[in-house]
C-alpha positions as CSV (number, residue, x, y, z in Angstrom):
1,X,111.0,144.0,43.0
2,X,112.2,143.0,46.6
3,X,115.3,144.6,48.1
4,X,118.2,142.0,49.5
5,X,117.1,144.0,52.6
6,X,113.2,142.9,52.3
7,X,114.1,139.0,51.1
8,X,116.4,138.8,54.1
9,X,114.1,136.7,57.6
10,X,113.3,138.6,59.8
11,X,112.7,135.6,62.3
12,X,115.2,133.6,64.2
13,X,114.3,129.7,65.4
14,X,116.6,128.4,67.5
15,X,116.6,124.6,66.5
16,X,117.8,122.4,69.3
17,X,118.9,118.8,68.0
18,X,119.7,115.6,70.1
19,X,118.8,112.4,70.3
20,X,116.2,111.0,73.5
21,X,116.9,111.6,76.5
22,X,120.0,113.4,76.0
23,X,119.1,116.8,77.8
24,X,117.4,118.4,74.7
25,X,114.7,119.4,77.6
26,X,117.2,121.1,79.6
27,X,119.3,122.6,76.8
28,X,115.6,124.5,75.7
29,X,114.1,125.4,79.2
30,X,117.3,127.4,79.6
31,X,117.5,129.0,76.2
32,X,113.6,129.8,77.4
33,X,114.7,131.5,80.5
34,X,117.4,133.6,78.9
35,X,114.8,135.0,76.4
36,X,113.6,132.5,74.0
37,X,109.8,132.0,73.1
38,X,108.4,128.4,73.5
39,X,105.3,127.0,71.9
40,X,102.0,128.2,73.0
41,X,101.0,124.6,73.6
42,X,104.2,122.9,75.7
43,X,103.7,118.9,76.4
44,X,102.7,118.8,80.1
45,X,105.4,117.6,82.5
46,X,105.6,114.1,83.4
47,X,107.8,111.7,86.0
48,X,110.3,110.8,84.1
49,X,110.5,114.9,82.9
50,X,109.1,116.5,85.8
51,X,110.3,120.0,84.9
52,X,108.8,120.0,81.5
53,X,109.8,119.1,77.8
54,X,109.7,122.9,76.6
55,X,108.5,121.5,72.9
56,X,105.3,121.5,71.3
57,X,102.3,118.9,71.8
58,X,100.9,120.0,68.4
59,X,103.9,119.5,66.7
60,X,105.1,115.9,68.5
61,X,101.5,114.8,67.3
62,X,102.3,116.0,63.4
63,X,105.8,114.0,64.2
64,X,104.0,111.3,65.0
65,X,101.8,111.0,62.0
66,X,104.7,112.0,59.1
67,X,107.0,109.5,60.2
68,X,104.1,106.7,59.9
69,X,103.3,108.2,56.6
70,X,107.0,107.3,56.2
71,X,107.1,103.9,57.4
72,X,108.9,104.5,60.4
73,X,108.6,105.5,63.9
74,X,110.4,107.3,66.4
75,X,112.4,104.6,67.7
76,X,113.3,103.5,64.1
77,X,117.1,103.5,63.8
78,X,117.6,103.0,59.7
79,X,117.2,106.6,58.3
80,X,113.9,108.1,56.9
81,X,112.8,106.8,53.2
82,X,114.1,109.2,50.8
83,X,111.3,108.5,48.7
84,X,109.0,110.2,51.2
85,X,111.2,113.1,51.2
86,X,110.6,113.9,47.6
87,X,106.9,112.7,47.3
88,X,103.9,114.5,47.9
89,X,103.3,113.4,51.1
90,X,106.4,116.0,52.0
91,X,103.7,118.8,50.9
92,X,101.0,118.3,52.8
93,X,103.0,117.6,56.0
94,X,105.3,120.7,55.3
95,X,101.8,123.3,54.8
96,X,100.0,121.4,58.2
97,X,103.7,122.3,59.7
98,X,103.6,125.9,58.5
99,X,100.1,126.6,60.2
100,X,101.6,124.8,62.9
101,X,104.3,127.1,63.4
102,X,102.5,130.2,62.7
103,X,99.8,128.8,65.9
104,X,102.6,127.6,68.6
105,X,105.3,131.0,68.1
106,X,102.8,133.7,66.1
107,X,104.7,136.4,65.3
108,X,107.7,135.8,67.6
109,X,111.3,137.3,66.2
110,X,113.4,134.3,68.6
111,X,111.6,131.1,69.6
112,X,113.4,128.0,70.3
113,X,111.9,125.3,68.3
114,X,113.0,121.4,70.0
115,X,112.3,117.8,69.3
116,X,114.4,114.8,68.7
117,X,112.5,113.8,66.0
118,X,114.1,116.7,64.0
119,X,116.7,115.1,63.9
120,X,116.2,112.6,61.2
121,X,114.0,115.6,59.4
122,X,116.2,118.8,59.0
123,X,115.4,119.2,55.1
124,X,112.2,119.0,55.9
125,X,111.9,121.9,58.7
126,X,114.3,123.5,56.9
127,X,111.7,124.5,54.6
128,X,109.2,124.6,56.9
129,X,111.3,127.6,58.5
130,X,112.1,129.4,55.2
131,X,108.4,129.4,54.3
132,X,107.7,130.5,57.5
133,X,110.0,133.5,56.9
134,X,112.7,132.4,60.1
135,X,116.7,131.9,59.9
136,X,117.7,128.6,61.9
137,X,120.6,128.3,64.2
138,X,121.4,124.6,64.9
139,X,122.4,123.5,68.6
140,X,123.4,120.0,68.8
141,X,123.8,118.7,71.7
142,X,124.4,114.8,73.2
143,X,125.0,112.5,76.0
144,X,126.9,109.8,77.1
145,X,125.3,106.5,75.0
146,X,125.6,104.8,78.0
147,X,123.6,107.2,79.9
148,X,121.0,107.3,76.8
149,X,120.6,103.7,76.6
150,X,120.1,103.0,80.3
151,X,117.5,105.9,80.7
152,X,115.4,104.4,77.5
153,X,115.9,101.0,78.9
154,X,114.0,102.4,82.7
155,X,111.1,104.4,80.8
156,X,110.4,102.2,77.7
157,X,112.2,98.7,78.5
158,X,114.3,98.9,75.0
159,X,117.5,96.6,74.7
160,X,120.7,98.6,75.5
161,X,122.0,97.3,72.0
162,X,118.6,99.5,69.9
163,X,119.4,102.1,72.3
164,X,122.7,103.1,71.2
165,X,121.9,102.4,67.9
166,X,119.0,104.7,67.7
167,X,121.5,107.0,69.8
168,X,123.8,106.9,66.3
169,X,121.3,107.4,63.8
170,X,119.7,110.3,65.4
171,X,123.3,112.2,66.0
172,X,124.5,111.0,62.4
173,X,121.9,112.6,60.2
174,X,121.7,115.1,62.9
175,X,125.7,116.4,62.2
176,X,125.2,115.7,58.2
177,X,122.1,117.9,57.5
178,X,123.0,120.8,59.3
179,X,126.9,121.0,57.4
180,X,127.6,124.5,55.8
181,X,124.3,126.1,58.3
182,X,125.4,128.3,61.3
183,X,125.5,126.1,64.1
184,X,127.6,125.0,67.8
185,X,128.0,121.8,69.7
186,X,127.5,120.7,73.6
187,X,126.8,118.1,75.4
188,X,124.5,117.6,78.7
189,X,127.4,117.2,80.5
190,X,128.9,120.1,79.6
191,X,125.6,121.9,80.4
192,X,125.4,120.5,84.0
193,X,129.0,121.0,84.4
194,X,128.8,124.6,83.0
195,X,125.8,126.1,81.6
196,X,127.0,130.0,81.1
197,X,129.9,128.5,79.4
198,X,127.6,127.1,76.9
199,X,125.4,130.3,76.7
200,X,128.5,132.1,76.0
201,X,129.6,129.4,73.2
202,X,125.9,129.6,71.4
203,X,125.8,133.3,71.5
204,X,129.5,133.6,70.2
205,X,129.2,130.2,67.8
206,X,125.8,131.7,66.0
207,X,126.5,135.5,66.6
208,X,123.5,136.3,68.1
209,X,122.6,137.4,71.8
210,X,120.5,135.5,74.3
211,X,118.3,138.7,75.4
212,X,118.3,137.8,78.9
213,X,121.3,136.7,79.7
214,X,123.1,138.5,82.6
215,X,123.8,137.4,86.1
216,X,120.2,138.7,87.7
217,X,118.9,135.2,86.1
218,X,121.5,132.6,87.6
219,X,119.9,131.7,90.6
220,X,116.8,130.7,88.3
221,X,119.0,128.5,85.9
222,X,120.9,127.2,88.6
223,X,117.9,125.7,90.2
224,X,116.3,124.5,87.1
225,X,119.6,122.6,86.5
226,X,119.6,120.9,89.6
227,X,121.9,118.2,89.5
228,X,118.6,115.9,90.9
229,X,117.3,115.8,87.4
230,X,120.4,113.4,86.3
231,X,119.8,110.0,87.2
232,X,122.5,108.1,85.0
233,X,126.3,109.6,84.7
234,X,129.0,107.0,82.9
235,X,132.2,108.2,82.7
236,X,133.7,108.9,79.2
237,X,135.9,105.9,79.6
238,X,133.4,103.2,79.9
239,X,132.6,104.3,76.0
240,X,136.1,105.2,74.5
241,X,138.2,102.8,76.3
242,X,135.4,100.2,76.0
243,X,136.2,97.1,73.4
244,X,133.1,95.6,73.6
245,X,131.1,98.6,72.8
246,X,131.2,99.2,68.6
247,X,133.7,101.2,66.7
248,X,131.1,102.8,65.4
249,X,129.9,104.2,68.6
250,X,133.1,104.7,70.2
251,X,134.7,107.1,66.9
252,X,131.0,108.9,67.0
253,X,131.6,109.7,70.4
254,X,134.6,110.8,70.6
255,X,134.4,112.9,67.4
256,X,131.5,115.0,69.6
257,X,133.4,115.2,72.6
258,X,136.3,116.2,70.7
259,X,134.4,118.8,68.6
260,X,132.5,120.3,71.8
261,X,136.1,120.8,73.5
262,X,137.9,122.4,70.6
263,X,135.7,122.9,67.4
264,X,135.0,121.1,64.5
265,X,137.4,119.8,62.0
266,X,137.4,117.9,58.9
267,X,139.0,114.9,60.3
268,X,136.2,114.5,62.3
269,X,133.7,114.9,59.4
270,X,135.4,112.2,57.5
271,X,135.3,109.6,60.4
272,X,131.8,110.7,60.7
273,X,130.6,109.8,57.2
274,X,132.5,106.8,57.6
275,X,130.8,105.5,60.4
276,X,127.3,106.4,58.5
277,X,128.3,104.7,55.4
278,X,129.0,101.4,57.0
279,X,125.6,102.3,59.1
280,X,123.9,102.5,56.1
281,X,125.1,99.4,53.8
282,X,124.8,97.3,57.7
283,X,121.0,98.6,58.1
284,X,119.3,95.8,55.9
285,X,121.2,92.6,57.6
286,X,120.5,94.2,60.8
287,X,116.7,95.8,60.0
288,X,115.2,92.4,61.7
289,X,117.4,91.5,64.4
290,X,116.5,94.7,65.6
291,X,113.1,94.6,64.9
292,X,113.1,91.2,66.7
293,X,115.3,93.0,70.0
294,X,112.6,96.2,70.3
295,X,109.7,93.5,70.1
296,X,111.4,91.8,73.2
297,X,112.4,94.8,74.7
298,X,108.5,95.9,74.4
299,X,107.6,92.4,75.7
300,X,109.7,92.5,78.6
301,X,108.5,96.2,79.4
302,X,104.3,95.5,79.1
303,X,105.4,92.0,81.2
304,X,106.5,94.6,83.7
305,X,103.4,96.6,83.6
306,X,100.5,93.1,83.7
307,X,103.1,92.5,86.8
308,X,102.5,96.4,88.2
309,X,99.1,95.5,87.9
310,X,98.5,91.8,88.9
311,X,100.5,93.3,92.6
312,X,97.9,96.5,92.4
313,X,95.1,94.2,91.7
314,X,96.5,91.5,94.3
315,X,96.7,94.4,96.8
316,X,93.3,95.6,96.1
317,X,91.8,92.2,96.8
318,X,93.4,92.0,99.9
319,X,92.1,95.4,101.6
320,X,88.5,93.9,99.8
321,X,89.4,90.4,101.4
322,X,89.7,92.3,104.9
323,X,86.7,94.5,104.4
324,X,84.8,91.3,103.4
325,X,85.7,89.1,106.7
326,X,85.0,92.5,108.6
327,X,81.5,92.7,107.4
328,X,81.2,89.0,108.0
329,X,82.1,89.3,111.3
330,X,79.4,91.9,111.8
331,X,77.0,90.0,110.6
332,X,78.1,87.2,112.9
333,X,77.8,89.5,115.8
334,X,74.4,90.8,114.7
335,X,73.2,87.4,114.3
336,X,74.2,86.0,118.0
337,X,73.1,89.1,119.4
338,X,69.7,87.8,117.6
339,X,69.9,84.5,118.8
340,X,70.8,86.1,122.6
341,X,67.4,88.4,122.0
342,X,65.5,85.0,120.8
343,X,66.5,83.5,123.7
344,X,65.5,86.2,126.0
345,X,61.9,86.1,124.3
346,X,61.4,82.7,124.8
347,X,62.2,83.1,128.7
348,X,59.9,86.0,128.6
349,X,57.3,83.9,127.0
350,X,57.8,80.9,129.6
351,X,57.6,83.3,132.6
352,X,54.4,85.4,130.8
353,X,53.5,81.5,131.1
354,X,53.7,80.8,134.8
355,X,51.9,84.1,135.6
356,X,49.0,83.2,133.6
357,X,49.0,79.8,134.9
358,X,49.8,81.6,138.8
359,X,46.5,83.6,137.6
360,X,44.1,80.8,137.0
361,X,45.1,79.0,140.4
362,X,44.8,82.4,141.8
363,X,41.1,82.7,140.0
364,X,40.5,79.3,141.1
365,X,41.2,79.6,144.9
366,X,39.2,82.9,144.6
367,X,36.4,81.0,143.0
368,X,36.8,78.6,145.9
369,X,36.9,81.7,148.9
370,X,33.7,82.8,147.0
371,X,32.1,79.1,147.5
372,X,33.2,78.7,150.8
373,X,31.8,82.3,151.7
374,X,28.2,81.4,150.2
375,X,28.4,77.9,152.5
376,X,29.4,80.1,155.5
377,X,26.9,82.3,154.9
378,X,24.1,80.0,154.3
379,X,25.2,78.2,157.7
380,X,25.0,81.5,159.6
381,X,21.7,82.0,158.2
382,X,20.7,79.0,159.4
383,X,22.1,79.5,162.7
384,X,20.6,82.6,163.3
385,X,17.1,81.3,162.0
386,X,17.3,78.3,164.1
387,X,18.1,80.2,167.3
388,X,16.3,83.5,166.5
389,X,13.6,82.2,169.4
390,X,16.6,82.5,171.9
391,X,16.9,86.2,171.7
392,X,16.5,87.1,175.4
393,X,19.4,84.0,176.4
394,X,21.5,84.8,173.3
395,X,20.9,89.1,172.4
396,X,24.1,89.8,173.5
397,X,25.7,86.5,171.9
398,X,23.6,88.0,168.7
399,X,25.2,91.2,168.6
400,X,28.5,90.3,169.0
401,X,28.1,87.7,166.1
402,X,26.7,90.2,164.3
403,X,29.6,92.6,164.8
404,X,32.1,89.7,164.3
405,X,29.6,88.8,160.9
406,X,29.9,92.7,160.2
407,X,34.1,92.3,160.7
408,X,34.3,89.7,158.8
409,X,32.2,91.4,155.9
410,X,34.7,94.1,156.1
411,X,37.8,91.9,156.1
412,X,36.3,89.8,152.6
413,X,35.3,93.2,151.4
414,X,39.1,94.2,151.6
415,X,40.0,90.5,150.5
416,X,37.9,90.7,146.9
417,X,39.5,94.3,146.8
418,X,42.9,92.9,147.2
419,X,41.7,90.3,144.8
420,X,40.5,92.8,142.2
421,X,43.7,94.7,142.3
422,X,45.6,90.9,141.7
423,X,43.2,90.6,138.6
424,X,44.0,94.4,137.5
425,X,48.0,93.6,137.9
426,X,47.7,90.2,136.2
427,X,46.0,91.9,133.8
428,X,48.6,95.1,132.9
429,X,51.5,92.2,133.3
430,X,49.5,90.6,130.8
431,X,49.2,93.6,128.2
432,X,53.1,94.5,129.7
433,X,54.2,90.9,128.1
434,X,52.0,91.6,124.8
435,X,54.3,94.7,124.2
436,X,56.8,93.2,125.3
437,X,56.3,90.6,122.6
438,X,55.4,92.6,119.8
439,X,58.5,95.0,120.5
440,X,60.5,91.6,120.6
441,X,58.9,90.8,117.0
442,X,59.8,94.1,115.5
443,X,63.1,93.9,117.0
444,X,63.9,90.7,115.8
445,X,62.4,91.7,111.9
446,X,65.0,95.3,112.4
447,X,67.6,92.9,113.4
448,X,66.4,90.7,109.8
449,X,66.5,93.5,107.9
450,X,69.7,94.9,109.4
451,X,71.4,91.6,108.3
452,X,70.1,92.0,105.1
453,X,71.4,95.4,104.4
454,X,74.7,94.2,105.7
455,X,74.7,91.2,103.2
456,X,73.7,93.5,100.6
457,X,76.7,96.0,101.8
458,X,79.0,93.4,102.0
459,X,78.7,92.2,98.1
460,X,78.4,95.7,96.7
461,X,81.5,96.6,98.9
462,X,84.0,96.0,95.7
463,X,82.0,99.5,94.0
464,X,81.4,101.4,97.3
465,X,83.9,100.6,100.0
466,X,83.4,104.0,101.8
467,X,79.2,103.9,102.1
468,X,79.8,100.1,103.4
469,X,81.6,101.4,106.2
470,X,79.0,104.3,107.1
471,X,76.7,101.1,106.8
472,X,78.7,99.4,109.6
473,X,78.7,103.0,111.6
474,X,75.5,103.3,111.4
475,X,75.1,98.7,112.3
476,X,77.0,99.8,115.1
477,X,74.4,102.6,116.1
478,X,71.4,100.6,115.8
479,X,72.6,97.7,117.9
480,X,73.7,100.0,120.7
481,X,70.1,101.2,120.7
482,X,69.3,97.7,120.3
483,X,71.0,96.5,123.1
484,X,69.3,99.8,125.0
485,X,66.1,98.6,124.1
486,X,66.9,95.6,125.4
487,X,68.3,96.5,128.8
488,X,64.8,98.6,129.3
489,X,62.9,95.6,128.5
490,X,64.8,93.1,130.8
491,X,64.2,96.0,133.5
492,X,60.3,95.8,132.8
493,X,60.6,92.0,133.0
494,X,62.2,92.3,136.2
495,X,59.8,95.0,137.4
496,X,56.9,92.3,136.2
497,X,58.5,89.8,138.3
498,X,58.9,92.0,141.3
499,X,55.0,92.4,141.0
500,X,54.2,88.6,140.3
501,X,56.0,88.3,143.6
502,X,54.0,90.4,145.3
503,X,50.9,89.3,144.1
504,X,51.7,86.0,145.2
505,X,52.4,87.1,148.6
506,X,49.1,89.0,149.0
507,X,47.4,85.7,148.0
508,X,49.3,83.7,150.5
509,X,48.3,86.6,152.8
510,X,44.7,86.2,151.6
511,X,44.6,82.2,152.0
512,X,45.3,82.8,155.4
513,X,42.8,85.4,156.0
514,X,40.7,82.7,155.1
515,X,41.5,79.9,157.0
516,X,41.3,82.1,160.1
517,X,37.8,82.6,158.7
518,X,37.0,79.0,158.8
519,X,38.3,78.8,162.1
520,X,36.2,81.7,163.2
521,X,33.2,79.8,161.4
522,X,34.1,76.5,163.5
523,X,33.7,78.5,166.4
524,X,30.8,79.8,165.5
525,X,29.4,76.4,165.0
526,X,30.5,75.3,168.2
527,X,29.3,78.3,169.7
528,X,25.7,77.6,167.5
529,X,25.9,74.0,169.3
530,X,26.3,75.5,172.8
531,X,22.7,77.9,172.1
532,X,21.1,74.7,170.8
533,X,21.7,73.2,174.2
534,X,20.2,76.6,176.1
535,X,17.6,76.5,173.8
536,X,16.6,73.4,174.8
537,X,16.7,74.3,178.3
538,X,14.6,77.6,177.0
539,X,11.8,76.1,175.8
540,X,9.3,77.9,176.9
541,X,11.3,81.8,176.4
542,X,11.7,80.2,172.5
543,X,7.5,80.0,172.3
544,X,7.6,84.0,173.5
545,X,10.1,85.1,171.4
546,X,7.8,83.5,168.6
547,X,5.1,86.6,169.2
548,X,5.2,89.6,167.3
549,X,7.2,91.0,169.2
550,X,9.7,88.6,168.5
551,X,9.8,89.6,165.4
552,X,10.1,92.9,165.7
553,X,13.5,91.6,167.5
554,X,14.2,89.5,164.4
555,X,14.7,92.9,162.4
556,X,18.4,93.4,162.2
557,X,19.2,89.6,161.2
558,X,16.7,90.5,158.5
559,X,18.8,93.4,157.2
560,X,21.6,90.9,157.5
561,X,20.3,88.6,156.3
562,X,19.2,91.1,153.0
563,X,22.6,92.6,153.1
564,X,24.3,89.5,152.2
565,X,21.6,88.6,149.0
566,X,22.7,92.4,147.4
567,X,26.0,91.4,147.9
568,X,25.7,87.7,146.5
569,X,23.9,89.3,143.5
C-alpha cells in the first residue's frame, strides 16, 4: 500500500488560460525564461506572433481534432457538448493526450503547458494531468475585448460582435472550471505595464517559486516584452462606460479587472454565473445569427485574400507585359538590322553585277586588241615581203622598223600581262563576292534563327524570366558580332571597288596604248607607201636583191616573221 507521501505528484504544469489573442504567448515565453520547460515541439513563429507561441504543435493538432469530434471548433462560442465529455470519445482523446504529454515535457518536474483552447476543456486536461502524475496551477489571464476583437478581426476577418462573444465564452468556462484549484489572475495589460509584479503575484498566489527569477534575467524579459508587440490598446472605459457594448460583457470585464486589482470575491462569482446562465439559455436563439456573422466575416476575409492575389497576379502581368514588349522590340531590331543586311546584299550583288558585265567589255576590247594585232601583223608582213627587194634603199628603214616592231612586241607583251593580271583580279573579286555571298546567306539564316530563339524566349518567358534575359544578353552579343562582320565585309566591298577602279584605269591606260599603236601602224603604212614609190624608182636594185644573196638578207624578217606565228599559237 502507497504512502500519502508516494500518492502525492511529483510534477507541476503550469496551465496558462486565456482567450485568443489575449497575451497567453507572452504570459508563457516569460514563465519559460524564468525557469519553466516548454514543449519539445513549439508552433514556429509567425507575423502576426513573431516571437513565438511557446505551446505545442502536437497538441494544437490533437485540439483540433477533439473539438470536431465534438462538433465544434475553435471559434465556436456556445460551450463544448457535454455529451462528448462523458462519452467514449473523452478516452481515446484523453490516452492520445497522455502520450502527448509524456513526448512534448518527458520527465520535466515544471513545464508550462498553454493554449486557448484549454479553456473550454479544463475537466478534460485535468485528468490528463492527474494520469500524467502532475499538480496544475491555473493562470488566467485576459485582455481588453476591444483589443481582442479588433486583433481577430485583422488576422482572421471575424465580426467584432463573434469576437467578443467568443472572448466571453472562453473566459466564462475558463473562471468556472478552475473554482476550488490553486490559481491567480492578470491581465496583458498588467503584464506590459508590470511583468515582475505579476511574477511576484503567481509565485505568492500558487506558492511556488519561479526558479529563475532574480534580477540577472530582466534585461532578457524586458526585451521580449517590448512594448512593439502591442498593436491595439483601448482604454478600460471604452468597455465599462460603454452602453452599447452588452451587459454581459461589460460586468465580465469588470469582475476580472476587479479581481486582478484586489482578489477574488464571491460577489464577483455570483455576477459571473449570472452572466453564463443567461449566456447559456441565449446560445440557441443566437447559434445561427452567429453562424450566419462568422460565414460573412470569413467571406469578407477570403474576398480580401482573391483581392491580395488578383493585385499580385495583376502586378505579375505587368513586369511579364514589359518583358514581353521588350523582347518584341528585340526582335524588331533584329529584324530591320536583317532587312538593312538584305539590303546591303542586294547592292553587293548589283555591283558584283557591273564588274562582271565591266569584265566582259573588258574581254571584249581585249578580244578586239588581239584582232587588230593579227591585222597589224599580217599588214607588216606584207609590207616587209613586198619591199624585201629594197633592202640596200630601205636596210636602215628595216631595222629601225624592226626595232620599233620589236618595241611594240614588248609594249603588247606588257599589255596582255597587264591584261592577265585584270582577268586574275576580276577573277579573285569574283570568288571575293561568292564569299561574300555565302557569308551574307549564313548571316541572314543566324539572323533567322536568332529570331526564332527570341520568339521562342519570348512565349516561354512567363516560366523562365531570368534565362530569357541571358537570351537577350547573349542577342545582344551576337548582333554586335554581327554588325562586326558586317563592317569587315563592307570594308572588302570597298577594297573590291577600289580595285574595280583600278582595273578600269589600267584598261583606259591600255586602250590608249593601243590607239597610239594604230597610229604608229598608219605611219608605218605611209612610210610602206613612201618605199613603194623608191621601189619603183629601184627597179633594177629590187631584181639584185632577188639573188641568193638577197635572201640570205631576208633572214631576220624571217625570224620575225616566225616569232610572231609562236606567239599567235
Amino acid at each position: 500500500m502507497k504512502s500519502p507521501q508516494d500518492t502525492k505528484p511529483r510534477r507541476t504544469a503550469i496551465v496558462v488560460l486565456g482567450m485568443h489573442r489575449s497575451g497567453t504567448s507572452a504570459l508563457a515565453g516569460m514563465l519559460d525564461i524564468l525557469g519553466c520547460d516548454s514543449p519539445a515541439t513549439p508552433m514556429k513563429p509567425t507575423q502576426d506572433n513573431p516571437r513565438g507561441y511557446f505551446e505545442s504543435s502536437s497538441i494544437y493538432s490533437l485540439h483540433t481534432k477533439l473539438l470536431t469530434s465534438a462538433g465544434s471548433r475553435w471559434d465556436d462560442w456556445t460551450s463544448i457538448n457535454p455529451g462528448w465529455m462523458s462519452g467514449p470519445r473523452r478516452d481515446e482523446f484523453q490516452e492520445r493526450a497522455v502520450e502527448l504529454l509524456a513526448t512534448e515535457f518527458k520527465d520535466s518536474r515544471l513545464f508550462v503547458l498553454k493554449d486557448p483552447r484549454i479553456c473550454r476543456l479544463v475537466p478534460f486536461w485535468e485528468d490528463v494531468l492527474k494520469e500524467s502524475g502532475a499538480k496544475p496551477l491555473y493562470v488566467l489571464t485576459h485582455r481588453n475585448p476591444l483589443d481582442v476583437a479588433a486583433s481577430m478581426f485583422k488576422r482572421d476577418g471575424m465580426p467584432t460582435d463573434l469576437g467578443m462573444l467568443i472572448w466571453l465564452r472562453h473566459v466564462l468556462d475558463a473562471e468556472k472550471d478552475t473554482r476550488g484549484r490553486r490559481r491567480t489572475f492578470t491581465s496583458y495589460d498588467r503584464l506590459m505595464r508590470n511583468w515582475a509584479g505579476v511574477a511576484d503575484r503567481i509565485q505568492s498566489d500558487l506558492q511556488f517559486n519561479l526558479p529563475r527569477y532574480s534580477p540577472q534575467v530582466t534585461p532578457q524579459v524586458e526585451d521580449f516584452l517590448s512594448s512593439d508587440i502591442r498593436h491595439h490598446a483601448e482604454s478600460d472605459e471604452k468597455v465599462l462606460n460603454n452602453p452599447l457594448i452588452s451587459a454581459w460583457l461589460r460586468d465580465t470585464y469588470a469582475v476580472l479587472q476587479r479581481w486582478v486589482a484586489e482578489g477574488e470575491d464571491a460577489a464577483g462569482r455570483t455576477t459571473l454565473d449570472t452572466v453564463r446562465a443567461e449566456l447559456e439559455s441565449a446560445a440557441p436563439a443566437f447559434a445561427t445569427v452567429a453562424e450566419h456573422a462568422r460565414g460573412a466575416g470569413q467571406a469578407r476575409q477570403e474576398l480580401d485574400r482573391l483581392k491580395a492575389d488578383y493585385e499580385s497576379l495583376q502586378a505579375s502581368s505587368d513586369e511579364h507585359e514589359d518583358t514581353r514588349q521588350a523582347l518584341e522590340q528585340q526582335v524588331a531590331h533584329l529584324n530591320s538590322a536583317l532587312a538593312q543586311r538584305s539590303h546591303e546584299a542586294e547592292q553587293v550583288g548589283s555591283e558584283l553585277k557591273a564588274v562582271a558585265e565591266e569584265r566582259d567589255a573588258l574581254a571584249r576590247k581585249l578580244e578586239e586588241l588581239e584582232k587588230a594585232r593579227d591585222e597589224d601583223r599580217a599588214a607588216l608582213a606584207l609590207a616587209q615581203k613586198k619591199h624585201a627587194e629594197d633592202l640596200d634603199v630601205s636596210a636602215q628603214m628595216l631595222k629601225r622598223k624592226t626595232q620599233e616592231t620589236e618595241e611594240l612586241e614588248g609594249r603588247i607583251k606588257t599589255q596582255f600581262r597587264e591584261i592577265a593580271d585584270i582577268t586574275r583580279i576580276l577573277a579573285d573579286s569574283e570568288k571575293q563576292m561568292a564569299a561574300l555571298r555565302e557569308s551574307q546567306a549564313a548571316a541572314q539564316a543566324e539572323e533567322k534563327r536568332r529570331a526564332e530563339e527570341l520568339e521562342t524566349a519570348r512565349q516561354s518567358e512567363a516560366r523562365r524570366a531570368q534565362e530569357a534575359e541571358s537570351a537577350r544578353q547573349s542577342e545582344a552579343r551576337r548582333a554586335q558580332e554581327a554588325e562586326t562582320a558586317r563592317q569587315a565585309e563592307a570594308r572588302r566591298a570597298q577594297e573590291a571597288e577600289t580595285a574595280r577602279k583600278a582595273e578600269v584605269r589600267r584598261v583606259r591606260e591600255a586602250e590608249k596604248h593601243l590607239a597610239d599603236l594604230r597610229r604608229r601602224a598608219e605611219e608605218l603604212e605611209a612610210a610602206a607607201a613612201a618605199e613603194k614609190e623608191r621601189a619603183e624608182r629601184a627597179e633594177f636594185g629590187i631584181t639584185a636583191l632577188q639573188s641568193s644573196t638577197s635572201w640570205k638578207l631576208m633572214a631576220p624578217v624571217r625570224a620575225i616573221a616566225s616569232g610572231f606565228g609562236r606567239r599567235k599559237g
